[in-house]
Backbone of each chain as nested JSON, in Angstrom:
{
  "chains": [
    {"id": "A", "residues": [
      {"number": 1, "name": "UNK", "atoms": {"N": [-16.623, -12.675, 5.952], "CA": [-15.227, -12.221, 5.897], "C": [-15.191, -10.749, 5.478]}},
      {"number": 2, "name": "UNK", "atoms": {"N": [-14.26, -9.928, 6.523], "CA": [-14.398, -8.476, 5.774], "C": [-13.499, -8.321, 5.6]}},
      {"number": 3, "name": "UNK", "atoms": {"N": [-13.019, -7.087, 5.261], "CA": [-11.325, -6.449, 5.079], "C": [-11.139, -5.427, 5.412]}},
      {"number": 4, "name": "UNK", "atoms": {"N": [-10.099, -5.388, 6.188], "CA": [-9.923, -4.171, 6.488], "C": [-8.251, -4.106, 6.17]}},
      {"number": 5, "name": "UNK", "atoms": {"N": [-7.975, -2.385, 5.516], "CA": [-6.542, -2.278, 4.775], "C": [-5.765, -1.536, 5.765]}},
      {"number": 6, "name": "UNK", "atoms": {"N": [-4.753, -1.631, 5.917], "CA": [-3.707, -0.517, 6.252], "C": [-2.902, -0.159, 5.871]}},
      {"number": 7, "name": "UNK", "atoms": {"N": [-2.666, 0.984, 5.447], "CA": [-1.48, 1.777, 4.3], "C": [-0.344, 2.458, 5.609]}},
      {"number": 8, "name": "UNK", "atoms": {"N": [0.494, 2.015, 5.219], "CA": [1.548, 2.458, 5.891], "C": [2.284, 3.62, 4.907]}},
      {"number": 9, "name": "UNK", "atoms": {"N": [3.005, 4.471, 5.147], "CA": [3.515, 5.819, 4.387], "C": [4.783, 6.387, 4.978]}},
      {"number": 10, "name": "UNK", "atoms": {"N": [5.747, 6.411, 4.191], "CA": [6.871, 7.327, 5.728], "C": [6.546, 8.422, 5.501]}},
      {"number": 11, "name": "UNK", "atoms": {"N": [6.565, 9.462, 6.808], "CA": [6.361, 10.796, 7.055], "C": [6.36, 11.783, 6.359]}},
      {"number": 12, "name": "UNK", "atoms": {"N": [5.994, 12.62, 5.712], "CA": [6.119, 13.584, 4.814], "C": [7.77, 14.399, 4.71]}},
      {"number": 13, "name": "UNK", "atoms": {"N": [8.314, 14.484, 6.091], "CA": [9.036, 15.378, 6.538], "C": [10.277, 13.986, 6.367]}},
      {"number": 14, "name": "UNK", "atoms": {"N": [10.438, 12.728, 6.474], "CA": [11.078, 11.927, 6.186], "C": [11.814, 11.587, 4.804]}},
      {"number": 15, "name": "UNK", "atoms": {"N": [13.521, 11.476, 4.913], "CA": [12.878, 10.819, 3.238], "C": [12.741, 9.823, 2.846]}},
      {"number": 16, "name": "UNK", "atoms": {"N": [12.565, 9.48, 1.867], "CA": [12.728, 7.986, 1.445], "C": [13.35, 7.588, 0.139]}},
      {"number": 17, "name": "UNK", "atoms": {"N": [14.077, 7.152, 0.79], "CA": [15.329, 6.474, -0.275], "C": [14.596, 5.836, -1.702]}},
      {"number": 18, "name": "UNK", "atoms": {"N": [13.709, 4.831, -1.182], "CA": [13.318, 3.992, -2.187], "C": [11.763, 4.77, -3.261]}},
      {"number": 19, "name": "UNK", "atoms": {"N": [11.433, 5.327, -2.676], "CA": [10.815, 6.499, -3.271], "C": [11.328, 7.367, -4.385]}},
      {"number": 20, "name": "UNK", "atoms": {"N": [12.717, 8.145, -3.686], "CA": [13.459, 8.722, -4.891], "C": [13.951, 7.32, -6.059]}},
      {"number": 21, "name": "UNK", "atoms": {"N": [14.574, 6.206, -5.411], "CA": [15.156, 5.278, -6.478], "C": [13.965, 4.541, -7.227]}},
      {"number": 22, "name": "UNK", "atoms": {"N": [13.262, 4.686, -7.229], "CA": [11.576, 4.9, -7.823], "C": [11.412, 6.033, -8.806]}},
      {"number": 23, "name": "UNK", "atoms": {"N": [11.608, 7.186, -8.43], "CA": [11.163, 8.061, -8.879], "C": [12.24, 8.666, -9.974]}},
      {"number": 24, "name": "UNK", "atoms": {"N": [13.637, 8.598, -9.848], "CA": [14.95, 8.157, -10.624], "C": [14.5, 7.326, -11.795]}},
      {"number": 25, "name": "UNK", "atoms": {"N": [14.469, 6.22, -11.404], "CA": [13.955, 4.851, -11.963], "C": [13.409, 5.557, -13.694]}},
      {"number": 26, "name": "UNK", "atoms": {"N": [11.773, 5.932, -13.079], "CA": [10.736, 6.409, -13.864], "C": [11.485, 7.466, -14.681]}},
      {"number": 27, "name": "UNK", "atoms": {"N": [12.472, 8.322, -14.407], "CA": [12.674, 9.316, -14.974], "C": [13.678, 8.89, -16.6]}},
      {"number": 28, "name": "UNK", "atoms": {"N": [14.368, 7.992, -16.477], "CA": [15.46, 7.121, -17.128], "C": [14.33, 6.622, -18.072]}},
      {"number": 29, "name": "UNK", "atoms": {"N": [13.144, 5.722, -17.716], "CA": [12.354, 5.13, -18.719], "C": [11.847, 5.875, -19.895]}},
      {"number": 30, "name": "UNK", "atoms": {"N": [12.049, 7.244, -18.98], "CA": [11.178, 7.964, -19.88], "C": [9.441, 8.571, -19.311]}},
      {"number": 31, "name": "UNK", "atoms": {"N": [9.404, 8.505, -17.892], "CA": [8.395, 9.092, -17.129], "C": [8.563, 10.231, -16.878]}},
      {"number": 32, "name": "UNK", "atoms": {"N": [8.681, 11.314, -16.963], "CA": [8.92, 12.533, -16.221], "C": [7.675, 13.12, -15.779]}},
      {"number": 33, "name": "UNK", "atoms": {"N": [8.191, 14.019, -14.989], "CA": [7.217, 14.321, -14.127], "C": [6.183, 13.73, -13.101]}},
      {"number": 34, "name": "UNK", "atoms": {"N": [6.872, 13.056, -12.438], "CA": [6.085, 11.746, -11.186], "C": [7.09, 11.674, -10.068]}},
      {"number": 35, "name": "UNK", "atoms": {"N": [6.508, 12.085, -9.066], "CA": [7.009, 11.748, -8.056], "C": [6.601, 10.692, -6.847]}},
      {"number": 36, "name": "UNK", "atoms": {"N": [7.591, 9.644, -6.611], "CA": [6.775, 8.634, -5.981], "C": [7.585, 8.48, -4.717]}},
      {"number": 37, "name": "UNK", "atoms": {"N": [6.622, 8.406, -3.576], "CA": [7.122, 8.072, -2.314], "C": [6.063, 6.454, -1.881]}},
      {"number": 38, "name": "UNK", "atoms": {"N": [7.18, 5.463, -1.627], "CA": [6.708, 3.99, -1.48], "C": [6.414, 3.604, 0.103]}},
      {"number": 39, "name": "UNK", "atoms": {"N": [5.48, 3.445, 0.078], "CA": [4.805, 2.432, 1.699], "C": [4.105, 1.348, 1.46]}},
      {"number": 40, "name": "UNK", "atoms": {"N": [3.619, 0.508, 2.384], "CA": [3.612, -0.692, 2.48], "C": [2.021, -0.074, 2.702]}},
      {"number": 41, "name": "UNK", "atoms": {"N": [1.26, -1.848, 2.357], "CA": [-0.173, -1.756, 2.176], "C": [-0.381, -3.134, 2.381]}},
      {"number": 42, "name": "UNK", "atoms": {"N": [-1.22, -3.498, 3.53], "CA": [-1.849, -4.648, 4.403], "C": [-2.976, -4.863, 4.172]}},
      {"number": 43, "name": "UNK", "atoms": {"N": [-3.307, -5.909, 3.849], "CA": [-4.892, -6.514, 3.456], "C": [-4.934, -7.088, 4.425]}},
      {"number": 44, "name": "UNK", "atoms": {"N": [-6.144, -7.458, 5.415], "CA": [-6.015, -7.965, 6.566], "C": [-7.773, -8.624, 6.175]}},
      {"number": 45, "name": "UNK", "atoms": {"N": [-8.045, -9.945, 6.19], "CA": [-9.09, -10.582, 6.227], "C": [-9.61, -10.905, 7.863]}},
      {"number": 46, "name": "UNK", "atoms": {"N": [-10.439, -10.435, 8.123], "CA": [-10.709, -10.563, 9.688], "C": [-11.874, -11.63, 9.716]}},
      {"number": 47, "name": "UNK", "atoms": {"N": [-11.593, -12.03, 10.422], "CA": [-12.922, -13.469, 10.756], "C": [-13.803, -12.734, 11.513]}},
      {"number": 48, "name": "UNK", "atoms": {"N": [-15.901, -12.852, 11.199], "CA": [-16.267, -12.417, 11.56], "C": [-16.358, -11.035, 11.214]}},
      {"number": 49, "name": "UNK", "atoms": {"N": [-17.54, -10.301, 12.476], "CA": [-18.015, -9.175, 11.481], "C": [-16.818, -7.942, 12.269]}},
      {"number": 50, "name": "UNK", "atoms": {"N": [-16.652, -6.701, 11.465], "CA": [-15.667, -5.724, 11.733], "C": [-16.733, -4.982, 12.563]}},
      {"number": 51, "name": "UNK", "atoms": {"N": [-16.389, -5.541, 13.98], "CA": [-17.041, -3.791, 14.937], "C": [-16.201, -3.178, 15.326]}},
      {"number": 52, "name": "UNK", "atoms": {"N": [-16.796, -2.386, 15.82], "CA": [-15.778, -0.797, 16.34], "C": [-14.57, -0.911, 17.446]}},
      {"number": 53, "name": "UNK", "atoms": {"N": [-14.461, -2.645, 18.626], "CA": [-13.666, -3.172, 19.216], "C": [-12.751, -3.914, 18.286]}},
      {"number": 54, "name": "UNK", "atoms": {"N": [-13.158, -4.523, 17.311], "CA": [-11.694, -5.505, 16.322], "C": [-11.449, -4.429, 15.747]}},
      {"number": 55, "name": "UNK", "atoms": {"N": [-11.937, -3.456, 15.253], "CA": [-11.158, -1.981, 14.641], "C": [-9.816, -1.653, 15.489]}},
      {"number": 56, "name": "UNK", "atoms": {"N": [-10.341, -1.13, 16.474], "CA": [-9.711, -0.756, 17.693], "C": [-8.356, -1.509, 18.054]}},
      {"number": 57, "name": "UNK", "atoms": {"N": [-8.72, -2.722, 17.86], "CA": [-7.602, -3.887, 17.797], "C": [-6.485, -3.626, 16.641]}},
      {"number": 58, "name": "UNK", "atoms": {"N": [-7.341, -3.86, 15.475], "CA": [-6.373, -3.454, 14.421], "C": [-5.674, -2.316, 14.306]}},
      {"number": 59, "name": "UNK", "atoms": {"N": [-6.423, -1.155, 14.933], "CA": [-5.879, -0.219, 14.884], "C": [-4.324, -0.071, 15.741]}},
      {"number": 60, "name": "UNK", "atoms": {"N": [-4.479, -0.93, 17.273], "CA": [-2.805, -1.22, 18.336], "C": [-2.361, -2.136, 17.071]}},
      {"number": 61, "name": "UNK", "atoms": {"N": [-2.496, -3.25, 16.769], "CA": [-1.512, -3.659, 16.112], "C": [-0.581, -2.962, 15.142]}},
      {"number": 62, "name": "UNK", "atoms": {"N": [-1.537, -2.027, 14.093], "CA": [-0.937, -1.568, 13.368], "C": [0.094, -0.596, 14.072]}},
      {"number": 63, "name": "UNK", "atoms": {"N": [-0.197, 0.34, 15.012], "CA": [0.712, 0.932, 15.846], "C": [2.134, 0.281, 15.927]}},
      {"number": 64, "name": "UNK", "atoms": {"N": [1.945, -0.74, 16.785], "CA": [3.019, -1.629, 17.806], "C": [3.831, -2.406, 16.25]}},
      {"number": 65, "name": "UNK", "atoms": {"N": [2.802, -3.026, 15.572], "CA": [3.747, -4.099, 14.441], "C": [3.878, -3.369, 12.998]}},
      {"number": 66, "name": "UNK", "atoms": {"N": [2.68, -3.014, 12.716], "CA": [2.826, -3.19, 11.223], "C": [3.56, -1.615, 10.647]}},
      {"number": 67, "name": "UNK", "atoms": {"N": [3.4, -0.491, 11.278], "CA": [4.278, 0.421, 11.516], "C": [5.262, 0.732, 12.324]}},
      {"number": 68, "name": "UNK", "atoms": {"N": [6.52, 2.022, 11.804], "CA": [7.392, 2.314, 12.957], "C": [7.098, 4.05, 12.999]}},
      {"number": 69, "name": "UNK", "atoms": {"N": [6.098, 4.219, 14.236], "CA": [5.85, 5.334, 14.082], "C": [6.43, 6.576, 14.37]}},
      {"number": 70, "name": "UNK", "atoms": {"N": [7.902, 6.424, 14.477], "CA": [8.672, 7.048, 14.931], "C": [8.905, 7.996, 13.165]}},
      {"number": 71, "name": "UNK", "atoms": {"N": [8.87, 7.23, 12.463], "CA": [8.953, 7.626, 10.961], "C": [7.674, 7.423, 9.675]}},
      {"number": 72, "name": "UNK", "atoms": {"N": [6.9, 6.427, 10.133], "CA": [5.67, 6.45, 9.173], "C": [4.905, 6.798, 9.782]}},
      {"number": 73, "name": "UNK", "atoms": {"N": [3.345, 7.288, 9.069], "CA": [2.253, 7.08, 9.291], "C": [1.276, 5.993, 8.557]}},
      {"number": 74, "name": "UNK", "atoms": {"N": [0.269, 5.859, 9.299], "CA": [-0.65, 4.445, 9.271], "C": [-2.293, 5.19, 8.831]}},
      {"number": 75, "name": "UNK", "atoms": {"N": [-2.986, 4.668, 8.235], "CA": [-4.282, 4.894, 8.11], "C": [-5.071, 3.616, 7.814]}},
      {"number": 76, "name": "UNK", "atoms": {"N": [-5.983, 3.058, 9.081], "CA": [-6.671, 2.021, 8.612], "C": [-7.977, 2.341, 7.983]}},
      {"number": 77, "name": "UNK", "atoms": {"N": [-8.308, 1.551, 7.024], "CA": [-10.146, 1.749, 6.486], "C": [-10.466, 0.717, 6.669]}},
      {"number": 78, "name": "UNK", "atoms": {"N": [-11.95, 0.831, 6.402], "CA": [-12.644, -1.213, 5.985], "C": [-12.853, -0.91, 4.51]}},
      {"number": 79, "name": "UNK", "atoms": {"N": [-12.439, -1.796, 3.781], "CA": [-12.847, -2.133, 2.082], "C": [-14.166, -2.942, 2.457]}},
      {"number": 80, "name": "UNK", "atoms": {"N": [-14.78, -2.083, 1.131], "CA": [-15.664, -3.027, 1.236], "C": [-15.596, -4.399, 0.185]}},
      {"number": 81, "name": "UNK", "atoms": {"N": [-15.909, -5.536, 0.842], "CA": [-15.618, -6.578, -0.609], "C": [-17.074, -6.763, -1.202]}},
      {"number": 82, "name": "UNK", "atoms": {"N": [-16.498, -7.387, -2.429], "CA": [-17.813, -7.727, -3.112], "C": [-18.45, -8.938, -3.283]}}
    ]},
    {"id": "B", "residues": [
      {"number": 1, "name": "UNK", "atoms": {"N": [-1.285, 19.857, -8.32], "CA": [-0.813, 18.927, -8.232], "C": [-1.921, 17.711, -7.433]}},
      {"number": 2, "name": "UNK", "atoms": {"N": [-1.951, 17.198, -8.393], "CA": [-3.188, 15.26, -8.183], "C": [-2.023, 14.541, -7.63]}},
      {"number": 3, "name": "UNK", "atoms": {"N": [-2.991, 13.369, -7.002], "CA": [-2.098, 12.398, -6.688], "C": [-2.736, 10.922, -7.09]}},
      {"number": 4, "name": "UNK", "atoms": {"N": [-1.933, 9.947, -7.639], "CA": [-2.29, 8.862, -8.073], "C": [-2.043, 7.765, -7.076]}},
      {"number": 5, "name": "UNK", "atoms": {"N": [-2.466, 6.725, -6.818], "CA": [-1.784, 5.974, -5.811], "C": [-2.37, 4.349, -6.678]}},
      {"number": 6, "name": "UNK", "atoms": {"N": [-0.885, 3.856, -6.934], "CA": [-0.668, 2.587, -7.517], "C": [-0.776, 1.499, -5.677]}},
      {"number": 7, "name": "UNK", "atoms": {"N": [-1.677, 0.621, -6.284], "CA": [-0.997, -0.774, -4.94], "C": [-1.165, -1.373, -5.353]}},
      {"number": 8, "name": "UNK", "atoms": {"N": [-0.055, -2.82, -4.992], "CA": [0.637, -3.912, -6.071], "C": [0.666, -4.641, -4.471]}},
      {"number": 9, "name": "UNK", "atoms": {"N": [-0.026, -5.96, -5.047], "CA": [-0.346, -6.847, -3.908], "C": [0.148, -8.448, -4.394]}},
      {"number": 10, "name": "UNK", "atoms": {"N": [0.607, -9.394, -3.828], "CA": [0.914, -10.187, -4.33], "C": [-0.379, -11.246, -4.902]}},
      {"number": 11, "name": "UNK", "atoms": {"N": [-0.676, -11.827, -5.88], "CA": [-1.717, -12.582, -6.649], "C": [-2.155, -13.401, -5.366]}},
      {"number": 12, "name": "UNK", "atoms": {"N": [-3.425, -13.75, -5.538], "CA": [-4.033, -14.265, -4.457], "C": [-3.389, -15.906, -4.324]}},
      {"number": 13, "name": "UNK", "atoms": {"N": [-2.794, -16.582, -5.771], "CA": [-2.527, -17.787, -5.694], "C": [-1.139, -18.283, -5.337]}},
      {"number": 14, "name": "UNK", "atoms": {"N": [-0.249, -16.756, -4.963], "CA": [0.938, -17.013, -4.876], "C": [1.254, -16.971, -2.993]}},
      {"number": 15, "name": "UNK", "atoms": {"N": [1.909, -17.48, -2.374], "CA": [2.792, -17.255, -1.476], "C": [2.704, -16.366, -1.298]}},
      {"number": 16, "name": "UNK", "atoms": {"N": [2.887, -15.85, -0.047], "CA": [3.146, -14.382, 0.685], "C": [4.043, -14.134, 1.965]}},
      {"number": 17, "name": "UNK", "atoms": {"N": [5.304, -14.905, 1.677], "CA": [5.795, -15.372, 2.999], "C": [5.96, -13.929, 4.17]}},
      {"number": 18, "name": "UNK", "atoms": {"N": [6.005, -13.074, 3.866], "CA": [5.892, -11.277, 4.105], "C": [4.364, -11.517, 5.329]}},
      {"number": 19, "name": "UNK", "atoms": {"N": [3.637, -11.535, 4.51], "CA": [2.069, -11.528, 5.13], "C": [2.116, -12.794, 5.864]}},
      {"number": 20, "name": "UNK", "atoms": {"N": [2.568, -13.823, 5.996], "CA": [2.468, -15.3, 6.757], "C": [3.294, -15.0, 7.89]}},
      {"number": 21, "name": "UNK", "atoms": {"N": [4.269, -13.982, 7.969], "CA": [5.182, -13.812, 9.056], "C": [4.479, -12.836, 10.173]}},
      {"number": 22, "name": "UNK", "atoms": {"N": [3.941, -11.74, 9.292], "CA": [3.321, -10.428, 10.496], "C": [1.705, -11.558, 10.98]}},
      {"number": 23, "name": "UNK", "atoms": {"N": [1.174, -11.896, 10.718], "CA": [0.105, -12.682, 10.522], "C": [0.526, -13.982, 12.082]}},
      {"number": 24, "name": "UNK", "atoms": {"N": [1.388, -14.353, 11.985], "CA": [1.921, -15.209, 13.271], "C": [2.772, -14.27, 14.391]}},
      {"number": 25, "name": "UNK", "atoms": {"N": [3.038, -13.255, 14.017], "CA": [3.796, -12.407, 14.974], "C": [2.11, -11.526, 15.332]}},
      {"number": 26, "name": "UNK", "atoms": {"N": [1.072, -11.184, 14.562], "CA": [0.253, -10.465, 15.185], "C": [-0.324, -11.771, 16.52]}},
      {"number": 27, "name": "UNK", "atoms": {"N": [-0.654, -13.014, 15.854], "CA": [-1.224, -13.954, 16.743], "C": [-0.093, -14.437, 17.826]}},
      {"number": 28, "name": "UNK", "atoms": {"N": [0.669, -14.714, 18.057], "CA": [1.517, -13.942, 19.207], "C": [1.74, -13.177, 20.054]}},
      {"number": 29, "name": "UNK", "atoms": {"N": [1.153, -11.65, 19.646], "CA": [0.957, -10.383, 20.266], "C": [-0.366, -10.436, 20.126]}},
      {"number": 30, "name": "UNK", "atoms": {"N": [-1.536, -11.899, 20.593], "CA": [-2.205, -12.061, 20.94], "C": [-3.792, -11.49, 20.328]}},
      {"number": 31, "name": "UNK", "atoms": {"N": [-3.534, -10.915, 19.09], "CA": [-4.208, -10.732, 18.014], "C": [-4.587, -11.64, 17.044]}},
      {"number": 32, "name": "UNK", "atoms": {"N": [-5.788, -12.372, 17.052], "CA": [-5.663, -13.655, 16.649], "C": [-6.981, -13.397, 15.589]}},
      {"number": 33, "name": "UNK", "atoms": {"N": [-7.283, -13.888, 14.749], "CA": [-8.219, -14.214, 13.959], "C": [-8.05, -12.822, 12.832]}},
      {"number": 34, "name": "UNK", "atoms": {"N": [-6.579, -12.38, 12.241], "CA": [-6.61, -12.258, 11.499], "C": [-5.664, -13.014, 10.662]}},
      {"number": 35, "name": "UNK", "atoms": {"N": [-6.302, -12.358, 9.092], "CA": [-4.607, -13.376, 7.827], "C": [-4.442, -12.0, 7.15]}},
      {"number": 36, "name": "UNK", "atoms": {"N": [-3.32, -12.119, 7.145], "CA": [-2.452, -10.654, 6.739], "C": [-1.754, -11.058, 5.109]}},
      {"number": 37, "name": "UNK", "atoms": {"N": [-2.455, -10.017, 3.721], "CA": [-1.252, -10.041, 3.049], "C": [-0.423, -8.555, 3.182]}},
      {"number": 38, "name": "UNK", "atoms": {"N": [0.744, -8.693, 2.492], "CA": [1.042, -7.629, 2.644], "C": [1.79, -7.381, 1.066]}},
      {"number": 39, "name": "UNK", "atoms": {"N": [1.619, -5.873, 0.574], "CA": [1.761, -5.684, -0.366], "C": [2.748, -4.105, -1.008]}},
      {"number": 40, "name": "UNK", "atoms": {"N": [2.532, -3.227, -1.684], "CA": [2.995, -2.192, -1.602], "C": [2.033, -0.994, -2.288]}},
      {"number": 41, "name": "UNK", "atoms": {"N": [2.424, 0.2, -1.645], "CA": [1.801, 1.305, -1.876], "C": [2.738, 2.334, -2.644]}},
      {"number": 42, "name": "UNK", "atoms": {"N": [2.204, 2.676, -3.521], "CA": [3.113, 4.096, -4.126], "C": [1.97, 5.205, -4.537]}},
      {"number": 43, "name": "UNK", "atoms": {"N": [2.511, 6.343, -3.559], "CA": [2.082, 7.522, -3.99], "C": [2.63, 8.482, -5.046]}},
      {"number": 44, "name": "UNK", "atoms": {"N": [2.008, 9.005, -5.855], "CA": [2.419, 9.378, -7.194], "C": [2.26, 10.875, -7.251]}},
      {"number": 45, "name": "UNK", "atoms": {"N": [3.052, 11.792, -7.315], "CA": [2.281, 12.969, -7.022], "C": [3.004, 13.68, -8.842]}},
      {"number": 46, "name": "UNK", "atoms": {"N": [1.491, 14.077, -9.39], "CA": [2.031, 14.197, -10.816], "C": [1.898, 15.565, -10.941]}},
      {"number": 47, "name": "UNK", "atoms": {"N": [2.627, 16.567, -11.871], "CA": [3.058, 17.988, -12.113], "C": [1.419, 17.611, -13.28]}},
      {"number": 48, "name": "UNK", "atoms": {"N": [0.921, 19.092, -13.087], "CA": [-0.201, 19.16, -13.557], "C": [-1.231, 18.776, -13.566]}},
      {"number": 49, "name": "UNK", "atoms": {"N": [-2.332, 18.116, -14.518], "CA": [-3.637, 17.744, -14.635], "C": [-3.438, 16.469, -14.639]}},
      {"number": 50, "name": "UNK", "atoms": {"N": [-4.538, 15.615, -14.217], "CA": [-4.213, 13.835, -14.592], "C": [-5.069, 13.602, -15.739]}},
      {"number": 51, "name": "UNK", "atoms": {"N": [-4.655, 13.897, -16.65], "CA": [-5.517, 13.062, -18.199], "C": [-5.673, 11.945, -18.121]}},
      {"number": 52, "name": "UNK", "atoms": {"N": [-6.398, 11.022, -19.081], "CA": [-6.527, 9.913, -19.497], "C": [-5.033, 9.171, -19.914]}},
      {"number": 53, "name": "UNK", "atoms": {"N": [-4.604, 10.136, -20.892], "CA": [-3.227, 9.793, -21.183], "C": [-2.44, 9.592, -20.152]}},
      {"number": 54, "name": "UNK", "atoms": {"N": [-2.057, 10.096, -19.125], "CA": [-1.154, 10.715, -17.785], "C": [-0.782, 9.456, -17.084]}},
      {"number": 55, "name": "UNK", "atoms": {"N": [-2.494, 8.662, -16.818], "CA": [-3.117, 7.822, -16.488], "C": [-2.764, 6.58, -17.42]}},
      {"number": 56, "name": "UNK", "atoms": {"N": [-2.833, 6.731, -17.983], "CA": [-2.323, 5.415, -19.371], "C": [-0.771, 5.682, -19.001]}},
      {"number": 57, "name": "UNK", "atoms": {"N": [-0.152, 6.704, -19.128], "CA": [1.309, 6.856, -19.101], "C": [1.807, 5.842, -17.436]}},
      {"number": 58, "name": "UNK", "atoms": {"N": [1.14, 5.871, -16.507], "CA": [0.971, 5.705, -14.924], "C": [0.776, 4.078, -15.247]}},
      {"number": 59, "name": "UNK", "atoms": {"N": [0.237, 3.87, -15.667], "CA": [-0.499, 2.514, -16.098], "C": [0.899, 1.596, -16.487]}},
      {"number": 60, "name": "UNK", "atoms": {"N": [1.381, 2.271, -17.541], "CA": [2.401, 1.702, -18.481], "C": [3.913, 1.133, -17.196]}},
      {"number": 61, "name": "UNK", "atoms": {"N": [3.821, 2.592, -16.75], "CA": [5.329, 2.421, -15.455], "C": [4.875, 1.432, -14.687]}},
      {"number": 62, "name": "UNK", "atoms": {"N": [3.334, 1.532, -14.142], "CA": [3.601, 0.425, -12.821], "C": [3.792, -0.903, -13.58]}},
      {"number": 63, "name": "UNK", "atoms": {"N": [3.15, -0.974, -14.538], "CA": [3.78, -2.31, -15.229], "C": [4.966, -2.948, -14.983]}},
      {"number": 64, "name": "UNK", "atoms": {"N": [5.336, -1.661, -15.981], "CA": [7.27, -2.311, -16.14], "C": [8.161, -2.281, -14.602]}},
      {"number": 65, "name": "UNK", "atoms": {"N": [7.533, -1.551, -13.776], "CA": [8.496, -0.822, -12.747], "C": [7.757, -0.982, -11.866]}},
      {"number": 66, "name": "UNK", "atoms": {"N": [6.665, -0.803, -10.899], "CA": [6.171, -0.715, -10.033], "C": [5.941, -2.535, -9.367]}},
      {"number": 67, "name": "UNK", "atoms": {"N": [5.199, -2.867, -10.301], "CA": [4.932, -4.829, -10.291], "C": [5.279, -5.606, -10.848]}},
      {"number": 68, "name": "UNK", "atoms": {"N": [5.49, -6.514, -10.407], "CA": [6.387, -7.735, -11.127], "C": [5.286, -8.56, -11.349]}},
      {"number": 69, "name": "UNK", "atoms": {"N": [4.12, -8.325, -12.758], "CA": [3.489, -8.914, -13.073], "C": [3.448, -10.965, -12.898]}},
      {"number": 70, "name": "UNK", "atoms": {"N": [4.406, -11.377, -13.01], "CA": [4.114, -12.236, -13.112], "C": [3.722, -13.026, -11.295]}},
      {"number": 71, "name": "UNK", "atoms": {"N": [4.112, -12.047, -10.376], "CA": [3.841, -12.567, -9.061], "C": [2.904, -11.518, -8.243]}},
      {"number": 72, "name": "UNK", "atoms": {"N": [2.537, -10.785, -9.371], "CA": [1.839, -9.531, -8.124], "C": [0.531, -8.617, -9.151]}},
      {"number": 73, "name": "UNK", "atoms": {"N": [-0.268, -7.96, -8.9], "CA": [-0.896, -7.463, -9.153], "C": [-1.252, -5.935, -9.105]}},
      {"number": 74, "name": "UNK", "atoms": {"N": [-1.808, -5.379, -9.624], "CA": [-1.821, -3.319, -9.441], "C": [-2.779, -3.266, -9.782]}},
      {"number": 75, "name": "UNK", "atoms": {"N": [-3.224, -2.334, -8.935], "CA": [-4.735, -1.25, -9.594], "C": [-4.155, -0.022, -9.458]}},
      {"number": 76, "name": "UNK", "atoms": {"N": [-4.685, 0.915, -10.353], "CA": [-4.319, 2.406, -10.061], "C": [-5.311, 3.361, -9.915]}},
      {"number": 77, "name": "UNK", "atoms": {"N": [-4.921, 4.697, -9.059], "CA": [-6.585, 5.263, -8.647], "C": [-6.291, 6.193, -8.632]}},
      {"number": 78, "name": "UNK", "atoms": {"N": [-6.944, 7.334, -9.019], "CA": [-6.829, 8.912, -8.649], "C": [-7.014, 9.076, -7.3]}},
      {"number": 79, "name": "UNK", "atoms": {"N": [-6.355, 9.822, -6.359], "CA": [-6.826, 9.963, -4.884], "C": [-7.208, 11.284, -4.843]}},
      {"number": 80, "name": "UNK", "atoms": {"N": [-8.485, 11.682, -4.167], "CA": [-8.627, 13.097, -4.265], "C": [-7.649, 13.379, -3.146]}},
      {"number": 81, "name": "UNK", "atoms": {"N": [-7.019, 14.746, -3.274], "CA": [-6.128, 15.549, -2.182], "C": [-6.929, 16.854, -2.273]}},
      {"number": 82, "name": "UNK", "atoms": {"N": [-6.952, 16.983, -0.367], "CA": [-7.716, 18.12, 0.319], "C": [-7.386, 19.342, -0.28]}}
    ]}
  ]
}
């Protein structure tokens, strides 16, 4: 079993609402100085071994489903497990 | 300016109805032999140096604010930026 992650992020140039109400949030507690912009993060257990074709795979899905790339960006890795 | 990046994933023993949904919509869109959780990412971008303290301070928020300990989990990491 391997893993491979995908971090989803909205765009730099985007904003994000829930980022600032995050980053608001922290400031009220008593955090200052932190700025947080929130994306989504996919653990994906793949059956079998990760070659450079189920990459490839993961990589359209993440495109087509697990992002909207009209506004985020995506970066897949393989974790390694232990 | 460092950047920290908190991800808060749901506990391995809990439900993930989030990850059980993209996970049957990927095998659908004919992507099959993976299991998807899905979790969250926050990028942290902190004014100055990241101390130990900074880091303890980072520690403390995702606690209270970032994860809902009792259903989810966090690690926190320095990310190097280029």
């Amino acid at each position: 079993m391997a893993r491979v992650v995908v971090d989803v992020m909205p765009k730099a140039e985007i904003l994000d609402p829930q980022g600032k109400a995050v980053t608001g949030a922290l400031q009220r507690l008593g955090f200052a100085g932190l700025a947080v912009r929130q994306g989504k993060r996919f653990e994906i257990e793949v059956d079998g071994e990760v070659t450079d074709e189920r990459l490839g795979q993961i990589h359209d899905a993440a495109e087509k489903l697990l992002a909207n790339t009209v506004i985020e960006d995506f970066a897949v890795r393989v974790e390694e497990t232990a």
